[in-house]
C-alpha positions as CSV (number, residue, x, y, z in Angstrom):
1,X,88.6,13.5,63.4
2,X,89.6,15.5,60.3
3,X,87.6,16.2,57.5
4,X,88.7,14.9,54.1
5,X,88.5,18.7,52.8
6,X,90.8,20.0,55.6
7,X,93.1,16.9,54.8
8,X,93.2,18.1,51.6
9,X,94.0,21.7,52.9
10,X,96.6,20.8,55.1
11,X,98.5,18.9,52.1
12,X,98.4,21.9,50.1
13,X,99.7,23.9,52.8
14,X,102.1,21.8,53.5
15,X,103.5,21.3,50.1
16,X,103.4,25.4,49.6
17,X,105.3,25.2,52.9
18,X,107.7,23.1,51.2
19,X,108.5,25.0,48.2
20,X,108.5,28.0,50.2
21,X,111.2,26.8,52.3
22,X,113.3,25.3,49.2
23,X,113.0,29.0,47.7
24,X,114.9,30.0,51.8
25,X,117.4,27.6,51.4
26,X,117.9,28.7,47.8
27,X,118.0,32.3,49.0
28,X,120.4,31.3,51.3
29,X,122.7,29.6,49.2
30,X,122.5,32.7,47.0
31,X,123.1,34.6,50.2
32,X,126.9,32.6,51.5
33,X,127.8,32.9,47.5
34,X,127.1,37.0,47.6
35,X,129.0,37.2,51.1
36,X,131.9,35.2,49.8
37,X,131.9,37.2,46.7
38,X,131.8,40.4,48.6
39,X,134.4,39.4,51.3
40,X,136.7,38.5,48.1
41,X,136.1,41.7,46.2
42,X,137.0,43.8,49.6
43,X,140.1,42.1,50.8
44,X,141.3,42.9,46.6
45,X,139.9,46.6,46.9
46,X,142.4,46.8,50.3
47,X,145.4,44.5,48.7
48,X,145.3,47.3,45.4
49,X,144.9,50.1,47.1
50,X,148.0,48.9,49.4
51,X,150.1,48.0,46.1
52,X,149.3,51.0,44.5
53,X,149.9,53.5,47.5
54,X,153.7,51.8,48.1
55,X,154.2,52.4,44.0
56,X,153.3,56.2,45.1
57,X,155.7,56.1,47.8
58,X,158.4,54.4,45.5
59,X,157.4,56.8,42.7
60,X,158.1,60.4,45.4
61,X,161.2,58.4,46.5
62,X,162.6,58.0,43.1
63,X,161.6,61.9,42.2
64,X,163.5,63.0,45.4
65,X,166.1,61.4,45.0
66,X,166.6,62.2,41.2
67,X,165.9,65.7,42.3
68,X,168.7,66.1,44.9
69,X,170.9,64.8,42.1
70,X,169.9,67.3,39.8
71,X,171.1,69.8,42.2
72,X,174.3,68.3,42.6
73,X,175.0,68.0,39.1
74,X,173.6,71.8,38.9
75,X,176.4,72.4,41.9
76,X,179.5,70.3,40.5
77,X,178.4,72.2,36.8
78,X,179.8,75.2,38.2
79,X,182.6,74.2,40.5
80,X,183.7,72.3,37.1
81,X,183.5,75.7,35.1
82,X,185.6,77.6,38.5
83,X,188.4,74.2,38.8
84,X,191.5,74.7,37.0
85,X,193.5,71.5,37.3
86,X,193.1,68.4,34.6
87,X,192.7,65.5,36.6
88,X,190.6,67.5,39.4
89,X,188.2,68.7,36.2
90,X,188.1,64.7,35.1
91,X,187.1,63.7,38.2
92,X,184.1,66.2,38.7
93,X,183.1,65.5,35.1
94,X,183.0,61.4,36.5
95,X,181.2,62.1,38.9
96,X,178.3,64.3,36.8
97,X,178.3,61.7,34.4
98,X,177.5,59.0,36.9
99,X,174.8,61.3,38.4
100,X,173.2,61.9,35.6
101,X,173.0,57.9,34.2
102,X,171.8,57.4,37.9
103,X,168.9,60.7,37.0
104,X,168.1,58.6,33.8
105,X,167.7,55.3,35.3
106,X,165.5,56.7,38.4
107,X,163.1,58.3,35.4
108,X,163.1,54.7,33.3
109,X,164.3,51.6,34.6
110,X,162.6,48.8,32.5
111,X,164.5,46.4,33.3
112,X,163.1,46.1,36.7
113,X,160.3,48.0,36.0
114,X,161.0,50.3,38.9
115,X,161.8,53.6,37.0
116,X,159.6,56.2,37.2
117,X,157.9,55.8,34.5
118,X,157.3,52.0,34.9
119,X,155.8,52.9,38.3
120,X,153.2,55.3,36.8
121,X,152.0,53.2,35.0
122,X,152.1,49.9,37.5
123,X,150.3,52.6,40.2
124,X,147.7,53.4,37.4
125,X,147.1,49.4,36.5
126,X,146.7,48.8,40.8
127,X,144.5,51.9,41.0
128,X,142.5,50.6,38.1
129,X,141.8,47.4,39.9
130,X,141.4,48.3,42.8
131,X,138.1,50.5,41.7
132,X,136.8,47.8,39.8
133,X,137.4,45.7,43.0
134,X,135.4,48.2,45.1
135,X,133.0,48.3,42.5
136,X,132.3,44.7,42.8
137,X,131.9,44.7,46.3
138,X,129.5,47.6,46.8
139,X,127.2,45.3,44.0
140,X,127.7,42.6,46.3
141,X,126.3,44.3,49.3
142,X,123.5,45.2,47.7
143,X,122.7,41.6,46.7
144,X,123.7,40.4,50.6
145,X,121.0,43.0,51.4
146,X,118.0,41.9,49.1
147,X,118.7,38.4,50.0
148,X,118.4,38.8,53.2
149,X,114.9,40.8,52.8
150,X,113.7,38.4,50.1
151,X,114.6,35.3,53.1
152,X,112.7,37.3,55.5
153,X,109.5,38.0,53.1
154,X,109.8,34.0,52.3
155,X,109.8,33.4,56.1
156,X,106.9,35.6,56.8
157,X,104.8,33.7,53.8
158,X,105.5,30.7,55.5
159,X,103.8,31.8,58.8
160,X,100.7,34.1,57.3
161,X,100.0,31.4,54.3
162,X,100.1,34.6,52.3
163,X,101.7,33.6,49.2
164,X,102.5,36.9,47.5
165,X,105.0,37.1,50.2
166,X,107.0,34.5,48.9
167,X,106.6,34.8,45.1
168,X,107.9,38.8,45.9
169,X,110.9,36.7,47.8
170,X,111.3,34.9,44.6
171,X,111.4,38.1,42.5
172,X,114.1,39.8,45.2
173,X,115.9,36.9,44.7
174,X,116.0,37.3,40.5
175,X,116.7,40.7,41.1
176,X,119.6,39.8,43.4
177,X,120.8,36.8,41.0
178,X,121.1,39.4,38.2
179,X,123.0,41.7,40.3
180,X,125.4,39.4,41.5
181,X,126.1,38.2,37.9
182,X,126.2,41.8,37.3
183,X,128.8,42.3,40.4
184,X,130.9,39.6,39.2
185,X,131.3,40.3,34.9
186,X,130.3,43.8,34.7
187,X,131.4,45.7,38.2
188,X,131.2,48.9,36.8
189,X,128.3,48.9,34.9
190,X,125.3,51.0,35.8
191,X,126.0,52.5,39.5
């Protein structure tokens, strides 16, 4: 038979324990909300960093080509000046005119927002995102890992009835909860 003292005891413990493991589930919850945070924040990092590497690509391509027709115009310039006959010389100075409309559109297309200049700037905007995303998700590892260490302290109180174990599982898990709103609204802020 039990004494009404350890009855007493045992209810205690047993109500601690109870809080304590509403504080793991909470950690946890904490914990799937960081990870899908984290795994959102990455998979944007990549998608930017994809988008802004092709507007690179486009952007060289563009250069190239506007540089190959600079030297053709360069070329036709002084097979114009050496060509004798009218409709010979009308022809060439078609065809450098066309070049060089087709030079100014490869340096500014706004239209389509594919000159070169439009794609300096949409490279910049991807690039830009793409840090913040990366910024976000390196926040967000950090909370994944003090979650998991402030679930593991909670689970150790649990076992050694020790409860400055969980209440520093309950600060680790502030701590992460202000990082994680820090991950999500201010990405770049301090580190």
């Amino acid at each position: 038979m039990s004494s009404p003292a350890a009855d007493v005891t045992e209810t205690a413990a047993s109500g601690s324990n109870k809080r304590i493991a509403l504080l793991i589930a909470m950690l946890a919850l904490m914990l799937a909300f960081s990870e899908i945070g984290g795994k959102n924040a990455e998979q944007e990092s990549i998608s930017k960093n994809i988008e802004a590497s092709n507007l690179w690509s486009f952007f060289q391509a563009k250069t190239i080509r506007g540089t190959t027709l600079r030297t053709a115009v360069e070329a036709m310039e002084v097979d114009l000046a050496a060509a004798t006959e009218p409709a010979t010389r009308e022809r060439m100075q078609k065809r450098i005119d066309g070049w060089k409309q087709t030079i100014a559109r490869y340096d500014s297309e706004p239209e389509t927002n594919e000159g070169r200049k439009e794609l300096v700037v949409r490279a910049k905007t991807a690039e830009a995102v793409r840090d913040i995303a990366a910024a976000r998700d390196d926040k967000y590892d950090i909370v994944s890992g003090l979650l998991q260490i402030a679930i593991v302290i909670s689970s150790a109180a649990i076992i050694t009835g020790v409860t400055m174990l969980a209440v520093t599982g309950a600060g680790l898990g502030l701590l992460s909860f202000a990082l994680m709103l820090l991950a999500q609204f201010a990405p770049t802020a301090l580190f």
